[in-house]
N, C-alpha and C positions, 0 to 999 in steps of 0.2 A: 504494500500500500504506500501511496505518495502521496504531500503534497504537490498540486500543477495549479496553484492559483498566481504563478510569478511570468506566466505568460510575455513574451514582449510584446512591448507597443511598435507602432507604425515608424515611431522615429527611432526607437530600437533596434528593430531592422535595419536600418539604413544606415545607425552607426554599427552596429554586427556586422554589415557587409562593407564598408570602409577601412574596418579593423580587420576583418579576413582576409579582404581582395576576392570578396566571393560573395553569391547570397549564402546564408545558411542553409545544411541539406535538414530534412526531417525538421521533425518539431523540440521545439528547446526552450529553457525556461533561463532569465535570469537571476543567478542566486549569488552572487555577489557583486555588487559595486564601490566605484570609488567614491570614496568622499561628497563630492561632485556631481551624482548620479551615471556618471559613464560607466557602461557594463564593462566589469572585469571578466570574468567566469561565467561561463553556460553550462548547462547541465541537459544533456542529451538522454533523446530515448534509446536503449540500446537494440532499436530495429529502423531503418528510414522505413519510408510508405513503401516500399516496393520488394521492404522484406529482407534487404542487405544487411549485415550483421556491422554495429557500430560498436568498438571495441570501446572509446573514449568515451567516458561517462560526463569526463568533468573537463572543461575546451576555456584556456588559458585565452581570454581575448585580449586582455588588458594591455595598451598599447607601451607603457611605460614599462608594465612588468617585464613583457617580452625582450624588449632592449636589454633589461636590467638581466634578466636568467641566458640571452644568448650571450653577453659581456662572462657572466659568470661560467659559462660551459666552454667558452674560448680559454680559457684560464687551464682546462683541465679537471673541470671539478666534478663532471660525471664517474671518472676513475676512481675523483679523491674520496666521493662518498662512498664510494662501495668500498675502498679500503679501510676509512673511518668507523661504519657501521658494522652489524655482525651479519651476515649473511642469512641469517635466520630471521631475523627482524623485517627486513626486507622483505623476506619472502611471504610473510603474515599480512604484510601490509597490499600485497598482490593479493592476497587470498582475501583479504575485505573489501579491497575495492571491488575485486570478479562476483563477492556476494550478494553488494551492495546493487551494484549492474545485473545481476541474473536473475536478483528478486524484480525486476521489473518487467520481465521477459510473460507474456502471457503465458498461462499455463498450458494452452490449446497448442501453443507454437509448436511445428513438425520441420519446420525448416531450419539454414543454418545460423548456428548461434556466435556470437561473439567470442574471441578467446584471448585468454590471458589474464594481466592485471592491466597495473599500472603502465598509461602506452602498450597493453596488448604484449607483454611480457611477462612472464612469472618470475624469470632469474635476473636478477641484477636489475640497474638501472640504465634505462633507456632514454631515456626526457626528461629532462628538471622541469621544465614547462609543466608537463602532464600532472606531477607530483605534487608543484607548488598549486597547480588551479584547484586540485582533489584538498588541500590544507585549506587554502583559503576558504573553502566552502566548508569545511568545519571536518574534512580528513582526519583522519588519526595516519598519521604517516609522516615516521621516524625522517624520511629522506627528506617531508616538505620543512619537516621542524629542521633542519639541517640550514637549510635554502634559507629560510629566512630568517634566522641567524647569522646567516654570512651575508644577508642583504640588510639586516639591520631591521627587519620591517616585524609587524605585528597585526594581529586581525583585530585591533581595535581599529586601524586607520582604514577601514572597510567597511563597509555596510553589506549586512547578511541580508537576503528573504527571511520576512518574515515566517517564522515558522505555526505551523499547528502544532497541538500537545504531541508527543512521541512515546512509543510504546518499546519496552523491550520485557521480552520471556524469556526466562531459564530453564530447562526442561534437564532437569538434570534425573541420578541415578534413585536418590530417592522422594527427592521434592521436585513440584513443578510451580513455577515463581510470576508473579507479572509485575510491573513498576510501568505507571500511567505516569510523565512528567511532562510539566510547561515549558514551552520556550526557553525558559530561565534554566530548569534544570531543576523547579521546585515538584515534591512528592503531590501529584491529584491523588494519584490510587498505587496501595503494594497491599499484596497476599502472597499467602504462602503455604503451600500447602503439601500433607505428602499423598503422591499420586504410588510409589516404590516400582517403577515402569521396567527399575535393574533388578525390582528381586530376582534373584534365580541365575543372574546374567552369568556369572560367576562360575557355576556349573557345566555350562552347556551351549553358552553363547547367542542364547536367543532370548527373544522379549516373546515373554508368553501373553495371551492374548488377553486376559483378564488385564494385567499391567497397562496393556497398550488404551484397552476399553475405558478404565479409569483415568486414564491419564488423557484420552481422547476428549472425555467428556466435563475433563477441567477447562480442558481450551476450548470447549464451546462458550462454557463459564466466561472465560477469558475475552473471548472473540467480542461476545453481546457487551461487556462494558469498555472495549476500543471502541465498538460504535456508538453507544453511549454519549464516552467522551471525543466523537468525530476525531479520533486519531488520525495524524496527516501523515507515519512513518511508524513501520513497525519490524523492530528487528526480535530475531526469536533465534536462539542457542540451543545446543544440545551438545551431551558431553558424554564422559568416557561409557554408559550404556550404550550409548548408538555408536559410538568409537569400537566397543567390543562389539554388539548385535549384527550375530552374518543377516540376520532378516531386519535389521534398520528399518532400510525400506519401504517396507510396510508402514510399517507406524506413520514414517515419515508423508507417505501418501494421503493416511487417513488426517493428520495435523493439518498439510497443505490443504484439505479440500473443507476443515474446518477454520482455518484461520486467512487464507486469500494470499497466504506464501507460505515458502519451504522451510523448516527448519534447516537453521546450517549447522552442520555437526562441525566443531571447531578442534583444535589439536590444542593439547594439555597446554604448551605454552602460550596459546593465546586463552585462554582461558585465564589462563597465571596473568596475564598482563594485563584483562579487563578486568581480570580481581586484584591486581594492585592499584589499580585508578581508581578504582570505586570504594576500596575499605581507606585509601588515604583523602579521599574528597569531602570529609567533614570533621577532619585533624589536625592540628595546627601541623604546621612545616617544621623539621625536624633537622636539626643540625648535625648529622653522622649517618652510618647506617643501618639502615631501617630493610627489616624481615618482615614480610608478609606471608602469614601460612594460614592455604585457604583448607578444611578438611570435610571434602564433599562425601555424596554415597557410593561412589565408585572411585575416585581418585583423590591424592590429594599435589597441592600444588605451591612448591612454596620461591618467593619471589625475593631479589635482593636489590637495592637501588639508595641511591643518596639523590640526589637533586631528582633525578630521573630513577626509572627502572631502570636495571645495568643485565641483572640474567632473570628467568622465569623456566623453573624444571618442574615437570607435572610426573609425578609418582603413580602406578596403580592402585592403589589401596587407599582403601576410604571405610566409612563405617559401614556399608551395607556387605562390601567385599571380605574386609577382614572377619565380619558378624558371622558372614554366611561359609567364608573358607578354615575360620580357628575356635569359635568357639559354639559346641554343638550340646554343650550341656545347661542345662539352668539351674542352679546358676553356672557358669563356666568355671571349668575345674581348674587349681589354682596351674599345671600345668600348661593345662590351653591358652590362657592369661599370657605366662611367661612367653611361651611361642610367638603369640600373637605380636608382642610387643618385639621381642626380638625379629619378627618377620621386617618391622618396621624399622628398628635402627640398621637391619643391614642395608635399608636403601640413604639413608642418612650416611653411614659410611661411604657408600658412592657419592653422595651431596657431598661433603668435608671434602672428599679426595679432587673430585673438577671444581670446587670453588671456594675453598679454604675460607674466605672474607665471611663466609657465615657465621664463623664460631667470632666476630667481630662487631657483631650487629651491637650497635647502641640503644636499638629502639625493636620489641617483635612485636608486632600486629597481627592477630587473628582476628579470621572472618568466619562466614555461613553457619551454617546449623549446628553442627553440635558444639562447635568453640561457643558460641553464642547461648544453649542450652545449659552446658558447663555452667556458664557464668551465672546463669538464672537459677540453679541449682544451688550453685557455693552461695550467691548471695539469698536464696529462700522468696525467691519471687511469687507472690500466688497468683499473680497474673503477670502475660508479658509487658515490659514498658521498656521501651528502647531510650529513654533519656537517660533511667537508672544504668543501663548496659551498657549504653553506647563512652566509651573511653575510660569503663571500669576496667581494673588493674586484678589479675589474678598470679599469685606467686606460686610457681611448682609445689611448694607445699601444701596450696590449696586445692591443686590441679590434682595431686597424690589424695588426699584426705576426701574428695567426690569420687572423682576412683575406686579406691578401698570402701566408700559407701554402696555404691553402684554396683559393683561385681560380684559383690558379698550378698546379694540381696536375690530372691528369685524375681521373676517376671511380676506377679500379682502383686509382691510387696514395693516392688520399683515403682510403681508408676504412682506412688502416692506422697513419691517425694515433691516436696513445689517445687514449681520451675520446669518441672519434667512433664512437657505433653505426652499424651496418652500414646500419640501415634508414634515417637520417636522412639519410644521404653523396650524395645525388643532389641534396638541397634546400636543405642546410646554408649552400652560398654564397648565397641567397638572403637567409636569414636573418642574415646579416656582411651583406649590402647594406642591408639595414633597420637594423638597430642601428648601423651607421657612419654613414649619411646621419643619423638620428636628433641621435646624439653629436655629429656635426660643426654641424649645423645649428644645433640647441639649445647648442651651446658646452658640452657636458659634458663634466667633466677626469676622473671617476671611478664608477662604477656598483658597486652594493651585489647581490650574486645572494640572490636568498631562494626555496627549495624550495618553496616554500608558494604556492598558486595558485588559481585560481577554485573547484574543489573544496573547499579550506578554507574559502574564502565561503560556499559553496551548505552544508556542513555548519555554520557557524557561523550564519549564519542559520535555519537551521530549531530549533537549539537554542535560539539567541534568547542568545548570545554577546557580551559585548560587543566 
C-alpha cells in the first residue's frame, strides 16, 4: 500500500522535463523538494504503462545535487564507499530498496519484473545518484548517509511529501506485532500478540496449519485497523520461522491476500539493525559502546555500535527454539536447564571470538518479549505499563533470582506470577536460558529494558528518521 496523493503539477512536469532533458516515462510522484519548491527526487512506479520493468524507485532530479554527486564520483568515491563500508551493509540496503519496489508491483502481474536494488544492482555500489535520491526520500541507506556526509548536507534542508500514518508488522516466531505511527513517528496504535506461527518449526521445518490459521487471522485483525486508520504505507516483516519454514510460502500467500502485500522474510542481520534503531529511539545518546540484545521466538540477535550500528549477528535460538529443542520436562530438569544455557554460550563464544569489543560495551540494551517480560516479572507488574519498563535497569543478579523462580516452578504454578502473561508461561524459561547464558558469558553486570523494538525500526525507516 502507498501513499500517490504527491502527484505532479502541470508546471512540475515541465521542470521534471528541463531537469531530465526528457519528459518523464510512466507515472511518478514528487516526494522530495528543495527549499524553494523545485523537485529534487521522484518516486517511480516500478512498471511504465506498457508493462517495462522500472528498476529505479527513487530518480535523483535535483539539478544542484546532481553536479554536486557527479563532482563527488569524479573524485573516486564510488570505490571509496565500498571500501569504507562493510559489504554486508550494502547488500541489506539493496535488499530494502528491491522490497520497498516489489511491494508495489501488483499482485496479478505475470510479466517481467524489475531486478536488483539500488540502481538495479545487489552487489556493491553503482550510482551515488540512485543512493542519495533513495536517503533523501527518507532511505535507510548506509551509502546515502555516506554521501551526505561528505556533501555536508542534511534532510532538514528539504522538504519531504507529506506523508499519511505508516504501518509496520512483525510476524515473528512466536508473537505477531502491529505499530500504526504518524508522520512524526508518534504511536496511533501497537498490539501485540502471541499468534506461536514457529511452534513446532524446530522439529520438522514446517509451519503447521493451525499456527498459520491463527496467525492468519491476527492480520485480518490487523488489516481492518490500517484501514481504519487510512494507512498510506505498510511494511510487514517476518523472521527466523519463515527463514526456517520449507512451506513459508504458504503462509506467506495467505498474509498477502489478507493484508494487500507480501510479507518480506528479512535475514537475522537486518532484523538486528531495525532492532537496534528502534530499542535506541526513545534513549538518551550514549557516550561509549552500546549492546543491543534482541531475544525473539526463534532467534536471537545481538547488535554493537557507538554513534552508529558498527556489527548486527543474528543467532538461532530464541525462547520458542530453545523451549521446544532442551527443555521437555515441567518443570525442566535441572540438567536440561544446564544444556540449554550452555547450548547458548557456545554461540556467545563464537560472538567474543569475531568481535571481541562486546565484552567492552558501556551500555547493554534489551528488547522484545521476554527481556521485557523478565523485567515485568522482577519488578511484580500486575499489569503491563511500558513507562515503568521502558529504561528500567535489571542486574544479572536479578536476571538469576526470576530464573531460579521461573524454572523451579511447574507450568500451573508459573503463570500466577505478575508480570507473566498467560500466553508466554510455557516458553518464558527458555527465554531466562538465553539472556542468563548471554549475561554470564558476555560478563554483563546490568541491562537497560527499552519498549521500543524492530517495529520502531521498520517505522523509523520508512519515515526516513534519524
Amino acid at each position: 500500500m502507498s501513499n500517490s496523493s504527491n502527484a505532479p503539477s502541470a508546471e512540475d512536469i515541465a521542470r521534471i522535463t528541463e531537469l531530465l532533458g526528457r519528459v518523464p516515462q510512466g507515472k511518478c510522484e514528487v516526494v522530495v523538494r528543495a527549499l524553494d519548491g523545485d523537485p529534487v527526487v521522484l518516486r517511480n512506479q516500478p512498471l511504465l504503462p506498457d508493462g517495462t520493468p522500472m528498476p529505479t524507485l527513487y530518480w535523483l532530479c535535483g539539478a544542484r545535487e546532481n553536479v554536486l554527486i557527479g563532482r563527488l564520483e569524479a573524485t573516486g568515491a564510488v570505490n571509496q564507499v565500498e571500501a569504507e563500508l562493510d559489504a554486508a551493509l550494502i547488500a541489506a540496503a539493496h535488499d530494502r530498496y528491491a522490497a520497498e519496489r516489489d511491494a508495489l508491483i501488483p499482485a496479478d502481474h505475470t510479466g517481467p519484473r524489475p531486478f536488483g536494488g539500488v540502481a538495479g544492482t545487489r552487489i556493491g555500489v553503482k550510482c551515488l545518484h540512485a543512493h542519495f535520491g533513495w536517503w533523501l526520500a527518507g532511505g535507510n541507506d548506509p551509502v546515502g548517509d555516506w554521501v551526505a556526509e561528505k556533501l555536508g548536507v542534511s534532510r532538514s534542508s528539504y522538504i519531504r511529501a507529506t506523508a499519511k500514518p505508516v504501518a509496520a508488522i512483525d510476524i515473528g516466531t512466536n508473537s505477531t506485532n502491529l505499530l500504526i505511527a504518524d508522520a512524526q513517528g508518534n504511536d496511533i496504535a501497537r498490539e501485540v500478540h502471541v499468534t506461536g506461527l514457529g511452534r513446532g518449526v524446530v522439529h520438522d521445518n514446517m509451519l503447521n496449519e493451525e499456527a498459520i490459521a491463527r496467525t492468519v487471522s491476527r492480520l485480518q485483525h490487523y488489516a481492518d485497523l490500517i484501514a481504519q486508520h487510512e494507512v498510506g504505507t505498510v511494511r510487514v516483516t517476518a523472521t527466523e520461522a519463515c527463514r526456517r519454514a520449507t512451506n513459508a510460502a504458504v503462509f506467506l500467500d495467505q498474509a498477502e491476500a489478507v493484508l494487500g502485500t507480501r510479507p518480506h522474510i528479512i535475514a537475522g542481520t537486518e532484523e538486528g539493525r531495525l532492532a537496534y534503531s528502534g530499542a535506541l529511539s526513545h534513549l538518551p545518546a550514549h557516550d561509549g559502546i552500546t549492546l543491543v540484545i534482541d531475544i525473539g521466538g526463534g532467534s536471537t540477535e545481538i547488535m554493537i555500535g557507538e554513534k552508529t550500528l558498527q556489527h548486527a549477528v543474528s543467532f538461532p535460538v530464541g525462547t520458542v527454539v530453545l523451549t521446544e529443542s532442551h527443555l521437555a520436562h515441567d518443570p525442566p530438569r535441572p540438567e536440561e536447564l544446564t544444556n540449554a544455557i550452555g547450548f547458548v554460550t557456545d554461540f556467545m563464544d563464537d560472538l567474543i571470538r569475531d568481535h571481541p569489543e562486546v565484552l567492552n560495551a558501556t551500555r547493554v540494551v534489551g528488547v522484545a518479549g521476554s527481556i521485557v517480560t523478565i523485567a515485568a516479572v522482577e519488578i511484580g507488574l500486575q499489569e503491563f505499563d511500558a513507562t515503568a519498563l521502558h529504561g528500567a535497569r535489571m542486574t544479572r543478579e536479578n536476571v538469576e533470582e526470576v530464573f531460579r523462580t521461573l524454572a523451579t516452578e511447574t507450568l500451573a504454578d508459573r503463570k500466577f506470577n505478575p508480570g507473566l502473561p498467560a500466553d508466554r508461561a510455557d516458553v518464558i524459561v527458555g527465554g531466562c536460558c538465553v539472556l542468563v547464558g548471554v549475561m554470564r558469558k558476555l560478563r554483563i553486570p546490568e541491562i537497560m529494558v527499552s519498549v521500543n523494538n524492530l517495529l520502531d525500526g521498520l517505522v523509523r525507516d520508512e519515515l526516513g528518521l534519524a
